[in-house]
N, CA, C and O atoms as CSV, one atom per row, in Angstrom:
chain,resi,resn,atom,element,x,y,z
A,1,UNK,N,N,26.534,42.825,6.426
A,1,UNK,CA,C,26.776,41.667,5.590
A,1,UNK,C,C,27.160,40.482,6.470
A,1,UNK,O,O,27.897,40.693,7.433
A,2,UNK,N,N,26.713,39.243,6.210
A,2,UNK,CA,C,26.896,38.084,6.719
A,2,UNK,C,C,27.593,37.401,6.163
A,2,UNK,O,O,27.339,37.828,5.037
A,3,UNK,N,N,28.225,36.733,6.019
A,3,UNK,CA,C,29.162,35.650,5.382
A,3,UNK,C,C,28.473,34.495,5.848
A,3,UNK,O,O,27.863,34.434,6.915
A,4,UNK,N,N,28.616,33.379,4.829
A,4,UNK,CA,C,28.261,32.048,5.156
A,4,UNK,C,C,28.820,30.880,5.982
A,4,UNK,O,O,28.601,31.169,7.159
A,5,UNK,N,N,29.295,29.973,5.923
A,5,UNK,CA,C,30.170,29.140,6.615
A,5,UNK,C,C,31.576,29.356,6.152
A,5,UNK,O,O,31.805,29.232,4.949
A,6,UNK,N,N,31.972,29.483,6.490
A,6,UNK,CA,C,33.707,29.891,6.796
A,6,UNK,C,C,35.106,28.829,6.594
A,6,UNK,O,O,36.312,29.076,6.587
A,7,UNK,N,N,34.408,27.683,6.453
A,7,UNK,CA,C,35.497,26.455,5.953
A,7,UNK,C,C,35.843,25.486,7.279
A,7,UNK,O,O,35.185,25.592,8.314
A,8,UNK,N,N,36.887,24.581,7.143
A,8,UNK,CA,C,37.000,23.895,7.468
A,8,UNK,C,C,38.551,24.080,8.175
A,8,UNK,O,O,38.931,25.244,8.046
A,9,UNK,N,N,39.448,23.287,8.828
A,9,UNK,CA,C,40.420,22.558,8.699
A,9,UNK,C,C,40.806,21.932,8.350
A,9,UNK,O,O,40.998,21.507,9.490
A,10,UNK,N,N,41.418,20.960,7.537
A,10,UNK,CA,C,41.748,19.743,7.216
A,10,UNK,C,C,41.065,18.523,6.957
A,10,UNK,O,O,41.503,17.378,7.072
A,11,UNK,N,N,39.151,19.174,6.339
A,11,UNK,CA,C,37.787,17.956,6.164
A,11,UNK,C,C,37.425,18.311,8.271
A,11,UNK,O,O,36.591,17.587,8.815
A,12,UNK,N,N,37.857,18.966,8.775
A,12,UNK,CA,C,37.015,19.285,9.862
A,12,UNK,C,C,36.029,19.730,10.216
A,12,UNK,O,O,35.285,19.642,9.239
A,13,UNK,N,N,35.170,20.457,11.520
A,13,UNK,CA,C,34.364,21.059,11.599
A,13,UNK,C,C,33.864,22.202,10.480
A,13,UNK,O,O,34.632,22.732,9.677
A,14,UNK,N,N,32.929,22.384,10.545
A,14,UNK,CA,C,32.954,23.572,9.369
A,14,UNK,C,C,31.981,24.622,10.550
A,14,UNK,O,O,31.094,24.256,11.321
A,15,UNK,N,N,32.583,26.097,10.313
A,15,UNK,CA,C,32.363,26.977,11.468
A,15,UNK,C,C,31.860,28.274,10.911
A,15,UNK,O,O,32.459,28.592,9.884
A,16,UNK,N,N,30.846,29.192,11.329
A,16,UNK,CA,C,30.329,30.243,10.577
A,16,UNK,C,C,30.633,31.015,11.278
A,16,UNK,O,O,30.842,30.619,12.425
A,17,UNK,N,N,30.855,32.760,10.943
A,17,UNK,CA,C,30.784,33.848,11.111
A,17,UNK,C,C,30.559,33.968,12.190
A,17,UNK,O,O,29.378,33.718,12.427
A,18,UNK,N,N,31.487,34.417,13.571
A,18,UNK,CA,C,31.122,34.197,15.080
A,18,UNK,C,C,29.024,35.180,14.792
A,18,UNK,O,O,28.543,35.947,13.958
A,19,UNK,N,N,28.579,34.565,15.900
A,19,UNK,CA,C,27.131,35.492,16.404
A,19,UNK,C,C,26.147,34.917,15.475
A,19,UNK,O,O,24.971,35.265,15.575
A,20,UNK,N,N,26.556,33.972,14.479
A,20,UNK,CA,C,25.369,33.760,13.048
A,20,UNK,C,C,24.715,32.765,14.203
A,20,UNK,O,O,25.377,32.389,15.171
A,21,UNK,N,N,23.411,32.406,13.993
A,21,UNK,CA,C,22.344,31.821,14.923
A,21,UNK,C,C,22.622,30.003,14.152
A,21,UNK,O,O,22.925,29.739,12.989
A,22,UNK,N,N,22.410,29.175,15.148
A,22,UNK,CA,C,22.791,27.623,15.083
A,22,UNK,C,C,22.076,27.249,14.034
A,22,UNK,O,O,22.624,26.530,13.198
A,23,UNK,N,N,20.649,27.671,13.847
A,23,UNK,CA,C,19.811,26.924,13.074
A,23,UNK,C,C,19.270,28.283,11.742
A,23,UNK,O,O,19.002,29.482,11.809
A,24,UNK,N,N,19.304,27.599,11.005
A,24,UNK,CA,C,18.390,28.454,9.712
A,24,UNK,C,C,17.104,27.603,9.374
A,24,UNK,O,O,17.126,26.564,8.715
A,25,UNK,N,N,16.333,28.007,9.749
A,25,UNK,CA,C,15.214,27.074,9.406
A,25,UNK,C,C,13.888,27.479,8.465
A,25,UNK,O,O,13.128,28.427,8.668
A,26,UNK,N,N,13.822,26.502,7.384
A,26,UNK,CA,C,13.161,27.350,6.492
A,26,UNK,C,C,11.189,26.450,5.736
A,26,UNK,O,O,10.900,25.286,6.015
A,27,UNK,N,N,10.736,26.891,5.319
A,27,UNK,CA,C,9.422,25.929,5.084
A,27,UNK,C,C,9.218,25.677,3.500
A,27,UNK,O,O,9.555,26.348,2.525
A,28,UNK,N,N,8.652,24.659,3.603
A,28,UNK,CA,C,8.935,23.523,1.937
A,28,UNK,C,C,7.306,24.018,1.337
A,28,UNK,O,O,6.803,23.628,0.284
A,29,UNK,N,N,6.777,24.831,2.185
A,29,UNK,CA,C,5.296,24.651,1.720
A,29,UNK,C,C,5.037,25.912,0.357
A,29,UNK,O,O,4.059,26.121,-0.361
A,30,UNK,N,N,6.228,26.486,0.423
A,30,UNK,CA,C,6.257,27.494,-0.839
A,30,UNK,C,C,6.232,29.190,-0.628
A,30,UNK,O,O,6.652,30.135,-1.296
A,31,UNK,N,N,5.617,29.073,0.471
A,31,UNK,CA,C,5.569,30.317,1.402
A,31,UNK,C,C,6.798,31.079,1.672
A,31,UNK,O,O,6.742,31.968,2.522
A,32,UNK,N,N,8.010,30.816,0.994
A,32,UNK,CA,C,9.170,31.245,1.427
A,32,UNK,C,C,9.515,31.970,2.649
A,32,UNK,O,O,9.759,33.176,2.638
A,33,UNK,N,N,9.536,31.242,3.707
A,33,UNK,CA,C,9.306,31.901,5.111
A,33,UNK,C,C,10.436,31.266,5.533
A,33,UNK,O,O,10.381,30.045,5.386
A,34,UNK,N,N,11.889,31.880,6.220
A,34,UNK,CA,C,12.936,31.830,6.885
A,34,UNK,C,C,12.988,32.600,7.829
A,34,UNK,O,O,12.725,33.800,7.901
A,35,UNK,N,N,13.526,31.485,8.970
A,35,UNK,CA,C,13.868,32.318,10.237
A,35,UNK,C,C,15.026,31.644,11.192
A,35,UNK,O,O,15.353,30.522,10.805
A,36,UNK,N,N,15.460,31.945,11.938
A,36,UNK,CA,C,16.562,31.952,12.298
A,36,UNK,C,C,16.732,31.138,13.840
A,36,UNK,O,O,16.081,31.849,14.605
A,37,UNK,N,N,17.268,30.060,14.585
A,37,UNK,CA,C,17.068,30.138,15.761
A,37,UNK,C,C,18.430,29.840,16.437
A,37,UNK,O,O,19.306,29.131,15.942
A,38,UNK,N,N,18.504,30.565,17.806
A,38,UNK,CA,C,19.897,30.276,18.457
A,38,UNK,C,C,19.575,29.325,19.407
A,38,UNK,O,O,18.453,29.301,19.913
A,39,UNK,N,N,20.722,28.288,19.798
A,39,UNK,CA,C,20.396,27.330,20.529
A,39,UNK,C,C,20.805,27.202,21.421
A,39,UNK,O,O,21.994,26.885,21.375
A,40,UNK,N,N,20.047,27.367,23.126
A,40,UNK,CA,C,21.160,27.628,24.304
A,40,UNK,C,C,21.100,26.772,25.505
A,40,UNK,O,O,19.974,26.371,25.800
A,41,UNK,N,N,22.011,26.437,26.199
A,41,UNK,CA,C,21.984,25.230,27.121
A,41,UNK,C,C,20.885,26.654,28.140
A,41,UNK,O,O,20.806,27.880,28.072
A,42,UNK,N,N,20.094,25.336,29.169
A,42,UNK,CA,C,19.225,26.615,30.130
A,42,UNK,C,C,20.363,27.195,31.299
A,42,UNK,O,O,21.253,26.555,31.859
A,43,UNK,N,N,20.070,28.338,31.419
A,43,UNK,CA,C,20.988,28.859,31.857
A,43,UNK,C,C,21.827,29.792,31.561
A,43,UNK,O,O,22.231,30.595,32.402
A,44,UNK,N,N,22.300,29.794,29.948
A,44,UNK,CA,C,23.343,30.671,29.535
A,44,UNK,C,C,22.259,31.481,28.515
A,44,UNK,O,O,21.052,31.394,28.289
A,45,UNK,N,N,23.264,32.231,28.080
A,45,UNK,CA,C,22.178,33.394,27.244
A,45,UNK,C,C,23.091,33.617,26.170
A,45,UNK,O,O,24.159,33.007,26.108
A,46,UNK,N,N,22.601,34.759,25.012
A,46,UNK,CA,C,23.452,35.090,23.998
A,46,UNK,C,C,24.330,35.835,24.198
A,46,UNK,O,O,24.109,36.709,25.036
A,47,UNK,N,N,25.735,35.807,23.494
A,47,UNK,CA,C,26.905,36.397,23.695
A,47,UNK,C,C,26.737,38.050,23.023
A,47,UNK,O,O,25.871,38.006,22.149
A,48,UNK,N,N,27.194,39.184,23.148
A,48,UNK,CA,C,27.155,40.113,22.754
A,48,UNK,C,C,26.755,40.596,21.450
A,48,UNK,O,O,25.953,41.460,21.098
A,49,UNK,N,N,27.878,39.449,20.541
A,49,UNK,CA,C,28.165,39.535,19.157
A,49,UNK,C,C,27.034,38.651,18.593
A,49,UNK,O,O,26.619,38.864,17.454
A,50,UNK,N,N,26.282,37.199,19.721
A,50,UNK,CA,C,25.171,37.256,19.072
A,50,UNK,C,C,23.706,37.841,18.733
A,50,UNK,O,O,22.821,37.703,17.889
A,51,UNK,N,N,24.035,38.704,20.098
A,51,UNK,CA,C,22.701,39.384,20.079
A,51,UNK,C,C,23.375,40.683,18.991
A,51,UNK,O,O,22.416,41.396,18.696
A,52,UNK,N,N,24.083,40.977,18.617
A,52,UNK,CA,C,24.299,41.841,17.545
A,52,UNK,C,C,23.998,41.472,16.277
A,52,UNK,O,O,23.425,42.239,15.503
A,53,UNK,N,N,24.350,40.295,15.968
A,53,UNK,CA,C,23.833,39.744,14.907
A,53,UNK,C,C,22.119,39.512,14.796
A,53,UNK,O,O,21.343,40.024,13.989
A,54,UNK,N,N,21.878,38.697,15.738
A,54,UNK,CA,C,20.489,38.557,15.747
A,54,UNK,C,C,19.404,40.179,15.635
A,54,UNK,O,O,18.282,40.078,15.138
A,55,UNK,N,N,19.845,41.381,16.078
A,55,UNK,CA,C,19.252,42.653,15.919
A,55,UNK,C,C,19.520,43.109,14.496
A,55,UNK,O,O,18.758,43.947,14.013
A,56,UNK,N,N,20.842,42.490,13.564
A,56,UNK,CA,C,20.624,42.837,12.175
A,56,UNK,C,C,19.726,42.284,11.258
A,56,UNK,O,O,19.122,42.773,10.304
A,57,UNK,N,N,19.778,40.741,11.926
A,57,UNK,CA,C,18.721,39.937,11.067
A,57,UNK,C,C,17.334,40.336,11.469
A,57,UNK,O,O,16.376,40.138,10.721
A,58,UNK,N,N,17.208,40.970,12.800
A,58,UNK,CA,C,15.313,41.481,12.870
A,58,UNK,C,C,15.195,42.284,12.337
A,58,UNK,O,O,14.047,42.407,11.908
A,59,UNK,N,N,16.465,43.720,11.839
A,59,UNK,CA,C,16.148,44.746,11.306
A,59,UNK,C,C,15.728,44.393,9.855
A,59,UNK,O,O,14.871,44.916,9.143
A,60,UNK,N,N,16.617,43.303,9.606
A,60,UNK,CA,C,16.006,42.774,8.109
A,60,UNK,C,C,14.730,42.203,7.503
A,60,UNK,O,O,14.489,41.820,6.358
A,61,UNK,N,N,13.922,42.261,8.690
A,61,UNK,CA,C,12.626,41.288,8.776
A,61,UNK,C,C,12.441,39.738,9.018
A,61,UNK,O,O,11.468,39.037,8.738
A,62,UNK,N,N,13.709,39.373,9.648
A,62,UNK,CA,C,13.839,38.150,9.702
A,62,UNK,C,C,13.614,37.959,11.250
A,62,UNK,O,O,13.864,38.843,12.070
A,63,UNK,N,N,13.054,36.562,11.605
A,63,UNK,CA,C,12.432,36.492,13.124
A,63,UNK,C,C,13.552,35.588,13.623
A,63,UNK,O,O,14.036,34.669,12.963
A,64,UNK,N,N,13.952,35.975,14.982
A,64,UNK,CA,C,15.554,35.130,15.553
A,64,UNK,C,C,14.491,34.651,16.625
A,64,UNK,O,O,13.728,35.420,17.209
A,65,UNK,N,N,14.537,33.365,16.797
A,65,UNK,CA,C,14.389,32.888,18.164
A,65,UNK,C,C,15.428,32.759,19.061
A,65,UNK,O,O,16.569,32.796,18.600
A,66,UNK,N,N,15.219,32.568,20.632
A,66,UNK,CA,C,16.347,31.770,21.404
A,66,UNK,C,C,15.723,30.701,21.808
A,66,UNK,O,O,14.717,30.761,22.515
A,67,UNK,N,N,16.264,29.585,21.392
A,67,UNK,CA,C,15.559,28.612,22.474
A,67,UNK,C,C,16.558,27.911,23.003
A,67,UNK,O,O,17.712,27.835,22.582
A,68,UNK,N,N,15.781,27.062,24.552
A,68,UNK,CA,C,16.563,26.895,25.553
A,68,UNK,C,C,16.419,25.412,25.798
A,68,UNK,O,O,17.314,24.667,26.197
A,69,UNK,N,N,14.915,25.014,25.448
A,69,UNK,CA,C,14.918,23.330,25.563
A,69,UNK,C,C,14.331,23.597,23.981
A,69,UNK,O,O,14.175,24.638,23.344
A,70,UNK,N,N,14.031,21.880,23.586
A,70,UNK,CA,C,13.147,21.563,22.803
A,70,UNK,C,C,11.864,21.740,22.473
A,70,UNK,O,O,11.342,21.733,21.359
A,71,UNK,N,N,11.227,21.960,23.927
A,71,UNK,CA,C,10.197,22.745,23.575
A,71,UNK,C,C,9.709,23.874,23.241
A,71,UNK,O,O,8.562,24.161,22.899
A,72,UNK,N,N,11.070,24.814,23.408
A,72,UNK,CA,C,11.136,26.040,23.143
A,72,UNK,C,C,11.382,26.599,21.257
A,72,UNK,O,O,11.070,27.625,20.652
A,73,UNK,N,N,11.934,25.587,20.938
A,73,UNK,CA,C,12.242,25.215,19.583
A,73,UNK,C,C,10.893,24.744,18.533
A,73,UNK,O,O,10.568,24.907,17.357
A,74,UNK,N,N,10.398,24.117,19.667
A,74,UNK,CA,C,8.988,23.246,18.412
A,74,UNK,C,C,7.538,24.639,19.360
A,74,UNK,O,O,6.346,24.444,19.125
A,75,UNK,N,N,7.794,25.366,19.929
A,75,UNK,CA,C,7.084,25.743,20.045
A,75,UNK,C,C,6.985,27.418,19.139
A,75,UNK,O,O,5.912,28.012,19.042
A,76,UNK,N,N,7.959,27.825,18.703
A,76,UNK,CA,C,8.506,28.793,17.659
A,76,UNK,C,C,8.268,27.956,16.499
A,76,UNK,O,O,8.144,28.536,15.420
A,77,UNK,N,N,8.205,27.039,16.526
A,77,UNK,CA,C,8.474,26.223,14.571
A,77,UNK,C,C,6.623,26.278,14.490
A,77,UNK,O,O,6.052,26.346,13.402
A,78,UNK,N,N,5.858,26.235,15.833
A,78,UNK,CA,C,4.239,25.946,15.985
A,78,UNK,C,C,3.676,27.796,15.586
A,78,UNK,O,O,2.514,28.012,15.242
A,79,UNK,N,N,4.310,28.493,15.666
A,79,UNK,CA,C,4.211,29.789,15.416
A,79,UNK,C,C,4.294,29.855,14.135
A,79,UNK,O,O,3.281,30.183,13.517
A,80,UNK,N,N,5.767,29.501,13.274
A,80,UNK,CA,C,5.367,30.083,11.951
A,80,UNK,C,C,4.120,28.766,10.722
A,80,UNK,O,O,4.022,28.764,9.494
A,81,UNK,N,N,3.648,28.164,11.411
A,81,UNK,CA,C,3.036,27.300,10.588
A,81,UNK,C,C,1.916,28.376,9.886
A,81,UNK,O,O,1.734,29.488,10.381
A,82,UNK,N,N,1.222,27.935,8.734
A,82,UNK,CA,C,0.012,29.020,8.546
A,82,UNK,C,C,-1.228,28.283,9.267
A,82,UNK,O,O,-2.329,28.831,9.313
């Protein structure tokens, strides 16, 4: 089970479930197609708890990217197009 965003402080940041992936990204074209992407400076990689998370959401059928630049990002978003 995942929990959603987790609240705030005082109208502050609002912070999710350590390991949940940065981006949920989803398509307007009706196709109900969601997928998931983590977002990482180059160089660093996913933390334990995110790659734990991210292996529940593939077991679920859901596709986790990592991306590292921008192009790594629009080049996964060029994948799920039909």
């Amino acid at each position: 089970m995942q929990e959603g965003p987790k609240g705030s402080l005082g109208g502050g940041p609002v912070w999710y479930t350590a390991g949940w992936p940065d981006l949920t990204v989803y398509r307007t074209d009706g196709t109900r197609r969601l997928w998931f992407a983590e977002l990482k400076q180059p160089g660093n990689r996913p933390s334990d708890t995110q790659l734990a998370c991210h292996a529940r959401l593939r077991a679920a059928g859901f596709r986790v990217t990592v991306a590292f630049t921008l192009a790594d990002l629009l080049a996964a978003e060029a994948q799920e197009r039909p």
